[in-house]
Backbone bond lengths (Angstrom), bond angles and torsions (degrees), N, CA, C in turn:
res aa  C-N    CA-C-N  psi(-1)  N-CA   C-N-CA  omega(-1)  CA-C   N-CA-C  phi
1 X - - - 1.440 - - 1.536 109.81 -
2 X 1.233 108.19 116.42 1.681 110.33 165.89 1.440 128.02 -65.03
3 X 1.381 92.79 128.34 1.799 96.67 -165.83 2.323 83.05 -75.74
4 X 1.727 85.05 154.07 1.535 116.57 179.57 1.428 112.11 -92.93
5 X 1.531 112.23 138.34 1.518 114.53 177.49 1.055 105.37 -137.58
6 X 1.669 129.14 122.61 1.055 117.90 -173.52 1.574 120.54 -104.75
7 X 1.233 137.42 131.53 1.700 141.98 -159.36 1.550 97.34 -114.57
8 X 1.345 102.51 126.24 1.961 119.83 -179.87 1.108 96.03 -132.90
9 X 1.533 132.35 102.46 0.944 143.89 -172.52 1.690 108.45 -146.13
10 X 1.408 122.84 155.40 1.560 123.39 171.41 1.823 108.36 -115.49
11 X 1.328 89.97 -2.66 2.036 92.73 -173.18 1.941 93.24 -96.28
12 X 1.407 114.91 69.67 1.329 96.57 167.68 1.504 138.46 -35.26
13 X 1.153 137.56 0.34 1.230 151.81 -174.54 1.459 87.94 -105.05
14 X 1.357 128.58 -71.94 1.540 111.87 -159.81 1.757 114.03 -59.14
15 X 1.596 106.35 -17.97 1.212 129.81 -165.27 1.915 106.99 -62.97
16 X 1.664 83.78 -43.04 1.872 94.33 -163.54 1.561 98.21 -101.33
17 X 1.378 108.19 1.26 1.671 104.91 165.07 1.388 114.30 -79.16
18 X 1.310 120.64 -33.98 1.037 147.48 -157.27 1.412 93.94 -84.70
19 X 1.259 103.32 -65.93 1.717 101.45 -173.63 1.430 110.84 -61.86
20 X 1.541 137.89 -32.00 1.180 117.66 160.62 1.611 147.90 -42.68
21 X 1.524 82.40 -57.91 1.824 104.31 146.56 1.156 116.24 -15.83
22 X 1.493 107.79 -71.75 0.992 93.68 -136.20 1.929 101.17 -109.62
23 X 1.283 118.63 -0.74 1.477 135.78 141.46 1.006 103.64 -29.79
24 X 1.671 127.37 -79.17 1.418 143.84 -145.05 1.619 92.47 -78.66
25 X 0.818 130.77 3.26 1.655 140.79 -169.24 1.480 88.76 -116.04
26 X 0.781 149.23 -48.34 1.410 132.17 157.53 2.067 105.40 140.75
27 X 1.688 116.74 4.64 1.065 128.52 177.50 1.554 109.48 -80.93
28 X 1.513 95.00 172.01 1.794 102.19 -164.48 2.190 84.47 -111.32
29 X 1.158 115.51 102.98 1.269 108.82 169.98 1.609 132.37 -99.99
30 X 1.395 108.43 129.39 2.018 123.86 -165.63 1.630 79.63 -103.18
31 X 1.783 102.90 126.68 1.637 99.12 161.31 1.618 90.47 -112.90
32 X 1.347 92.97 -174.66 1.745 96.31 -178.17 2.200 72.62 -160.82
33 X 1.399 109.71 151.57 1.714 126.04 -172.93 1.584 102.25 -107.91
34 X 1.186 110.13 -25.41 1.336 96.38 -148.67 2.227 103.38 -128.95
35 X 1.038 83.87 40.61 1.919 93.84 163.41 1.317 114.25 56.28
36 X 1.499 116.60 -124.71 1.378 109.72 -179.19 1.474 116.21 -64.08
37 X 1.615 123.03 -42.96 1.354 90.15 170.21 1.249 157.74 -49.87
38 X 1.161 94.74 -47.16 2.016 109.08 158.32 1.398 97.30 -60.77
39 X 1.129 164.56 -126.34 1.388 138.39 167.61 1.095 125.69 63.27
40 X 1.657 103.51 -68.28 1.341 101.43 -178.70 1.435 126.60 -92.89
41 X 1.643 94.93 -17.16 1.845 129.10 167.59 1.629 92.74 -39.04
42 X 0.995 103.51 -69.06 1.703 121.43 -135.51 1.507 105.03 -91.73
43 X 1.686 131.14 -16.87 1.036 113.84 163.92 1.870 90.90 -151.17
44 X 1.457 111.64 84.29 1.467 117.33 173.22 1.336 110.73 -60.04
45 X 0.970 159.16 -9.44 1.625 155.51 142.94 1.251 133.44 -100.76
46 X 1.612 108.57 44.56 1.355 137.36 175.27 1.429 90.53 -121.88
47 X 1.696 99.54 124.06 1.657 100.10 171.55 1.394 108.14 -121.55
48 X 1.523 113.80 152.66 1.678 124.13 -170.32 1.252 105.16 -74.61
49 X 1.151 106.38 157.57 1.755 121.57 159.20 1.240 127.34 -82.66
């Protein structure tokens, strides 16, 4: 089972560099573009500091 990494980023380019990386590295990668919202998408009972 491939461990998950998740990328929150708004610079789509650094986003899908990243996700190549780190594919070819052998991880399962979730991006989300847009910061806290995806953020809050992706783990709704995770609260900020």
């Amino acid at each position: 089972m491939k461990q998950k990494i998740l990328i929150i980023d708004d610079d789509i380019d650094l986003v899908e560099a990243m996700r190549l990386t780190l594919e070819n590295a052998g991880f399962e990668v979730i991006d989300a573009q847009e910061g806290e919202k995806d953020w809050r998408r992706l783990c709704p009972n995770t609260r900020t500091l």
